[in-house]
MIBAVEX-564842 format. One record per residue: residue number from 1; residue in three letters; chain; z, y, x of N, C-alpha, C in turn. Coordinates in nm, 4 decimals, padded with zeros to 6 digits, always signed. Example, Ala and Ser with C-alpha at 12.3 -4.5 7.8 and 13.67 -1.06 7.14 Angstrom:
2
+-----+---------+--------+----------+----------+----------+----------+----------+----------+----------+----------+----------+
| num | residuo | cadena |     n_zz |     n_yy |     n_xx |    ca_zz |    ca_yy |    ca_xx |     c_zz |     c_yy |     c_xx |
+-----+---------+--------+----------+----------+----------+----------+----------+----------+----------+----------+----------+
|   1 |     ALA |      A | +00.7800 | -00.5690 | +01.3190 | +00.7800 | -00.4500 | +01.2300 | +00.7800 | -00.3300 | +01.3200 |
|   2 |     SER |      A | +00.7080 | -00.2250 | +01.2850 | +00.7140 | -00.1060 | +01.3670 | +00.7870 | +00.0030 | +01.2900 |
+-----+---------+--------+----------+----------+----------+----------+----------+----------+----------+----------+----------+
// end
This chain:
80
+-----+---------+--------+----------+----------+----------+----------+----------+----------+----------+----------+----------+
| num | residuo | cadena |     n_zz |     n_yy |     n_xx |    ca_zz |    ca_yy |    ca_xx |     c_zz |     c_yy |     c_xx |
+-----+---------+--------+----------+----------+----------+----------+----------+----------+----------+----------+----------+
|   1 |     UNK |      A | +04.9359 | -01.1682 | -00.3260 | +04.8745 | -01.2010 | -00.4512 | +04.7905 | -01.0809 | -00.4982 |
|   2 |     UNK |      A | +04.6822 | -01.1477 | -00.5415 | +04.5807 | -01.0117 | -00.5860 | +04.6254 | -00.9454 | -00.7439 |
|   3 |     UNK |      A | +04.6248 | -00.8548 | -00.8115 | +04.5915 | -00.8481 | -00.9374 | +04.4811 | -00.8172 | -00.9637 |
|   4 |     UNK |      A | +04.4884 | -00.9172 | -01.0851 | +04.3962 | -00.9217 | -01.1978 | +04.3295 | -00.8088 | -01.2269 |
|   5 |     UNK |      A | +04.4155 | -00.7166 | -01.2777 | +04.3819 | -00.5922 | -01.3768 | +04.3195 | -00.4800 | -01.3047 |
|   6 |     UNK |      A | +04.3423 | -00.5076 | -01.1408 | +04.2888 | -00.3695 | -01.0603 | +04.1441 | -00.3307 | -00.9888 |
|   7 |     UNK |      A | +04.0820 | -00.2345 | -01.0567 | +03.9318 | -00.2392 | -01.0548 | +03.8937 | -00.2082 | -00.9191 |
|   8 |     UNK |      A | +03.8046 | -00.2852 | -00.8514 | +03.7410 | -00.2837 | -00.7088 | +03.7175 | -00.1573 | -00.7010 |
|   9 |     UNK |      A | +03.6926 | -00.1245 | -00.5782 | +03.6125 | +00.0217 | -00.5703 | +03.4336 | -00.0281 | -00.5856 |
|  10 |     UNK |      A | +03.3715 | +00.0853 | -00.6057 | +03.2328 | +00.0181 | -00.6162 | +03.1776 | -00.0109 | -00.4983 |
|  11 |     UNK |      A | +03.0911 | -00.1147 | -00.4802 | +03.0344 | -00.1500 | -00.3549 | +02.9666 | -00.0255 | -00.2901 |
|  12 |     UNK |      A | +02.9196 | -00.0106 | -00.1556 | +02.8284 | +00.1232 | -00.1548 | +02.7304 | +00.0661 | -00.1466 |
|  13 |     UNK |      A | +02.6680 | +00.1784 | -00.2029 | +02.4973 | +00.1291 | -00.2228 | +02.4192 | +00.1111 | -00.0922 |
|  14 |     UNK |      A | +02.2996 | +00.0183 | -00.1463 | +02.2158 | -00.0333 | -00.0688 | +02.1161 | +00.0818 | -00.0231 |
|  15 |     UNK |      A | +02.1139 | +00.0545 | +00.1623 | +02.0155 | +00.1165 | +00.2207 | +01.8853 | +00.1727 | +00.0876 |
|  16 |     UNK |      A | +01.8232 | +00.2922 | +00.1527 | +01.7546 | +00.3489 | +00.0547 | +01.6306 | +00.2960 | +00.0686 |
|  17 |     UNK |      A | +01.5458 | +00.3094 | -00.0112 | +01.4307 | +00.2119 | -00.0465 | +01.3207 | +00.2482 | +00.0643 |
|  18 |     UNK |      A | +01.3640 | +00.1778 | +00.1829 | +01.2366 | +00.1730 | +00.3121 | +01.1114 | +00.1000 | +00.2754 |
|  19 |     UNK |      A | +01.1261 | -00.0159 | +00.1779 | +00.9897 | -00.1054 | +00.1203 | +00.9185 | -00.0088 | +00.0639 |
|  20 |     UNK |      A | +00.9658 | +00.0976 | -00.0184 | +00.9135 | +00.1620 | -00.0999 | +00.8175 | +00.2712 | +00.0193 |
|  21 |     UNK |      A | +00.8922 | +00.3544 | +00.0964 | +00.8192 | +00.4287 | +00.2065 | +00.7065 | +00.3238 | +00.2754 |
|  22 |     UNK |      A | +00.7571 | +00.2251 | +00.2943 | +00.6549 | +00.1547 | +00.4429 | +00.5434 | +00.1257 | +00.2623 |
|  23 |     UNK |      A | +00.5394 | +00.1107 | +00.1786 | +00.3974 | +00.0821 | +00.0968 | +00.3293 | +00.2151 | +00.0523 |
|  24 |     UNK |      A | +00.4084 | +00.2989 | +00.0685 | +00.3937 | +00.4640 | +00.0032 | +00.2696 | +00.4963 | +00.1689 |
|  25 |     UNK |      A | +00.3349 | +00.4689 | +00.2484 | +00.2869 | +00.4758 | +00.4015 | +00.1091 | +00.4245 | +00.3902 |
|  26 |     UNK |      A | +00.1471 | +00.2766 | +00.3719 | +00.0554 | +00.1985 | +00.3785 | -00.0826 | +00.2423 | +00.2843 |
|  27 |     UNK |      A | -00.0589 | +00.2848 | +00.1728 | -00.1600 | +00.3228 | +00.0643 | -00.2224 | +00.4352 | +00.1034 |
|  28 |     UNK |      A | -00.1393 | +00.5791 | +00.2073 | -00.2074 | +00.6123 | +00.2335 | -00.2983 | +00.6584 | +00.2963 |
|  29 |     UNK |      A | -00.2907 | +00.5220 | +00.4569 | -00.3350 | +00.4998 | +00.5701 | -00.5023 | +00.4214 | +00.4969 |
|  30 |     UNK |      A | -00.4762 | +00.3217 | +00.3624 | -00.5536 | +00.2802 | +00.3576 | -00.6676 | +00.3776 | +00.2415 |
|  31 |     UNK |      A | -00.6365 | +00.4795 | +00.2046 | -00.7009 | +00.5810 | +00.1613 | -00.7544 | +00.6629 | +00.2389 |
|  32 |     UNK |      A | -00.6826 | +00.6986 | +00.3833 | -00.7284 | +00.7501 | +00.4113 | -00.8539 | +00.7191 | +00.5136 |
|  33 |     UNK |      A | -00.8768 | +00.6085 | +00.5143 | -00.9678 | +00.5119 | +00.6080 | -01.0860 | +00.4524 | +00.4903 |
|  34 |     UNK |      A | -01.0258 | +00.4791 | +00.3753 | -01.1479 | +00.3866 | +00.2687 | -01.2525 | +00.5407 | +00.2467 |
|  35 |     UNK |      A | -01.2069 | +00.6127 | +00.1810 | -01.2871 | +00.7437 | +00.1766 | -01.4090 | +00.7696 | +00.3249 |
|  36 |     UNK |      A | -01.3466 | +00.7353 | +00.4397 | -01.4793 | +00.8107 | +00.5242 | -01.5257 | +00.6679 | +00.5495 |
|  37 |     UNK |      A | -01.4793 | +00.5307 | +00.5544 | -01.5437 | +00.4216 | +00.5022 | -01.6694 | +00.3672 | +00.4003 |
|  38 |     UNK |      A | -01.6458 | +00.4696 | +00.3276 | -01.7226 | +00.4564 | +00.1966 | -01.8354 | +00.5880 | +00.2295 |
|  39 |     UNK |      A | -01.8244 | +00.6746 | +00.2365 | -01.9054 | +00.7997 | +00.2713 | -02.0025 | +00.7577 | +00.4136 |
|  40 |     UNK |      A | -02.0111 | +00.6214 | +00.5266 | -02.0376 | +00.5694 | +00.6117 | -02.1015 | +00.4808 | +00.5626 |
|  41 |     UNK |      A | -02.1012 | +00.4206 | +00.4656 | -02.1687 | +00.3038 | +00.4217 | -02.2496 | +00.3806 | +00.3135 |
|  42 |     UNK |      A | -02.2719 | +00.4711 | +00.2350 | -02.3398 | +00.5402 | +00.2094 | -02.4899 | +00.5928 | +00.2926 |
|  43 |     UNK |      A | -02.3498 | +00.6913 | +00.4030 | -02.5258 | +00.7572 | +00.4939 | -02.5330 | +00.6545 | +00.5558 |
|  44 |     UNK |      A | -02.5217 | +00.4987 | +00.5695 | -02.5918 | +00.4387 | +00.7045 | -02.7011 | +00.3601 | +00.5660 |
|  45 |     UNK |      A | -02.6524 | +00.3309 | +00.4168 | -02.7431 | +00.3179 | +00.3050 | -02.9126 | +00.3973 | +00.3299 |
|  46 |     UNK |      A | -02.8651 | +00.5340 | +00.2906 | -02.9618 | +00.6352 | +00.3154 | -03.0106 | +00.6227 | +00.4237 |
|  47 |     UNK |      A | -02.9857 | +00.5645 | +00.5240 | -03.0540 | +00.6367 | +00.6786 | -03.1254 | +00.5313 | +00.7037 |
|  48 |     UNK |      A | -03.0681 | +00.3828 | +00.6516 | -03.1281 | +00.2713 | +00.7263 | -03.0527 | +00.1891 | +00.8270 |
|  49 |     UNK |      A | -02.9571 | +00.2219 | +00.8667 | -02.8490 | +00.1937 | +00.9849 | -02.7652 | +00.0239 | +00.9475 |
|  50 |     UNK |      A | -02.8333 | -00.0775 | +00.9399 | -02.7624 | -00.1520 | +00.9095 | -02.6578 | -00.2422 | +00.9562 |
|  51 |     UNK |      A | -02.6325 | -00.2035 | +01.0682 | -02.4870 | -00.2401 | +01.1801 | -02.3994 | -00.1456 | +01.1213 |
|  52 |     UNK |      A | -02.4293 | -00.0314 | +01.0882 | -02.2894 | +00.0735 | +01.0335 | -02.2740 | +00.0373 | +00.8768 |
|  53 |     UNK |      A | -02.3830 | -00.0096 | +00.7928 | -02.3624 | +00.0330 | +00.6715 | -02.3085 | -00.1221 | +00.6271 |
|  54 |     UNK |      A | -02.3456 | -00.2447 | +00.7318 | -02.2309 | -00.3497 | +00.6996 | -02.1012 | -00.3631 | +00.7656 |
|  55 |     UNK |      A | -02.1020 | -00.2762 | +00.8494 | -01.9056 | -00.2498 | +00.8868 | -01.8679 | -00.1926 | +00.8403 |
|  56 |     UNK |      A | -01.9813 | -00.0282 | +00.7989 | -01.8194 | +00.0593 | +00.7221 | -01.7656 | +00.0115 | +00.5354 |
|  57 |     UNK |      A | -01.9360 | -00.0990 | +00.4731 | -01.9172 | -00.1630 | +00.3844 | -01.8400 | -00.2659 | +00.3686 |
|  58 |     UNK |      A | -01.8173 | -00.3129 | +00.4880 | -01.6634 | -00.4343 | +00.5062 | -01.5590 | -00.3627 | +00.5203 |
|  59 |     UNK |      A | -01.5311 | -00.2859 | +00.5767 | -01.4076 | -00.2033 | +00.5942 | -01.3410 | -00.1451 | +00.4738 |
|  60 |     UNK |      A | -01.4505 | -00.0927 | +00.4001 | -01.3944 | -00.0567 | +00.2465 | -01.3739 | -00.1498 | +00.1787 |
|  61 |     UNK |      A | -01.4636 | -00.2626 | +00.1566 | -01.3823 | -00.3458 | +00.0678 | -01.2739 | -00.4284 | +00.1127 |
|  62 |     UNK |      A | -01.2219 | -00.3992 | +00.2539 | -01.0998 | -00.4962 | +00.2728 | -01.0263 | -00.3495 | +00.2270 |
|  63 |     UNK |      A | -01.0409 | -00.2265 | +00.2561 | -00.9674 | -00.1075 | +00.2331 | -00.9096 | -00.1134 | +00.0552 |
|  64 |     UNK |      A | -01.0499 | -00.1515 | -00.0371 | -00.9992 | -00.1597 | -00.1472 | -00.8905 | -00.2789 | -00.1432 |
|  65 |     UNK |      A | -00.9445 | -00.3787 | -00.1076 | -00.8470 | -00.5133 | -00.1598 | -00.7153 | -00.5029 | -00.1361 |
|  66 |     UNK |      A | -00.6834 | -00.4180 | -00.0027 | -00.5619 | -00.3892 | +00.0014 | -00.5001 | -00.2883 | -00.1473 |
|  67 |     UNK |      A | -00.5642 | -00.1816 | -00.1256 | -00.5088 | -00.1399 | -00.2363 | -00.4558 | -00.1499 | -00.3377 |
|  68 |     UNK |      A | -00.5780 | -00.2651 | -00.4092 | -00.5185 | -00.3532 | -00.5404 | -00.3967 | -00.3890 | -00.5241 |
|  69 |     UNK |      A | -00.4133 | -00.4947 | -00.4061 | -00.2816 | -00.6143 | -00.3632 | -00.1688 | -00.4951 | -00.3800 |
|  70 |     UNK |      A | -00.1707 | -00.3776 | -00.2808 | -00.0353 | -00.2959 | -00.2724 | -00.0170 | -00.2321 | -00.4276 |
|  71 |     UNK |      A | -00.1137 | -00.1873 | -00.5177 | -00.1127 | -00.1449 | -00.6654 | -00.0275 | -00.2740 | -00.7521 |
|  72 |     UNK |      A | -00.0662 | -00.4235 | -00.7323 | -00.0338 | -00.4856 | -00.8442 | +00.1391 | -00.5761 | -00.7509 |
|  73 |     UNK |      A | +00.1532 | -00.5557 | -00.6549 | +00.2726 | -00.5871 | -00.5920 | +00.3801 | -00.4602 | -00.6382 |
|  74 |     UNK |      A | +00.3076 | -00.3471 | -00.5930 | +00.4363 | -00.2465 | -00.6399 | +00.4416 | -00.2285 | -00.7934 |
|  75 |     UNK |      A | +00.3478 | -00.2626 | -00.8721 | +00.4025 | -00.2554 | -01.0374 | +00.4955 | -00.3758 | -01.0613 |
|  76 |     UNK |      A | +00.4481 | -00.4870 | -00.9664 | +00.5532 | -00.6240 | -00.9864 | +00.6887 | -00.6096 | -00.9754 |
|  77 |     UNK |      A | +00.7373 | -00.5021 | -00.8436 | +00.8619 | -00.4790 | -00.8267 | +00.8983 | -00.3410 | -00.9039 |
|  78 |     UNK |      A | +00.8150 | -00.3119 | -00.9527 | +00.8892 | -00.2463 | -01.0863 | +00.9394 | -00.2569 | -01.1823 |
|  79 |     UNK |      A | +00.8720 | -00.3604 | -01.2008 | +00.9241 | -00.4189 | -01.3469 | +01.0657 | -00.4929 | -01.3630 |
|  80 |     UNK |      A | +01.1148 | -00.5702 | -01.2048 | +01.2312 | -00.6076 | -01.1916 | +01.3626 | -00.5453 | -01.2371 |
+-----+---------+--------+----------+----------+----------+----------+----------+----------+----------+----------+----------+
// end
């Protein structure tokens, strides 16, 4: 028979926050790829290069969009 009155031990805590590293990771793989992304779509602007200055101009804005997405996902699980 169990008693009632006798307090559990506390559960142990949950693995440490790997979601948090693998997006910490992610933000700044995609920083670090949007910056010479953006500085590429610039000089291929200036130069005339328009095979570079519409890839490295696609590349940044999927570079930003991620960002957002990972910015307004990790304030979401903050707020939990």
């Amino acid at each position: 028979m169990t008693d009632p009155y006798r307090l559990a031990p506390a559960p142990a805590p949950a693995r440490p926050a790997e979601p948090a590293v693998r997006h910490r990771l992610l933000r700044v793989v995609l920083w670090v790829t949007l910056v010479p992304a953006t500085a590429i779509n610039v000089a291929g602007s200036v130069t005339g290069h328009s095979v570079f200055t519409f890839a490295a101009g696609a590349l940044a804005t999927c570079c930003a969009a991620g960002l957002v997405v990972s910015h307004v996902t990790g304030r979401a699980g903050r707020k939990r």
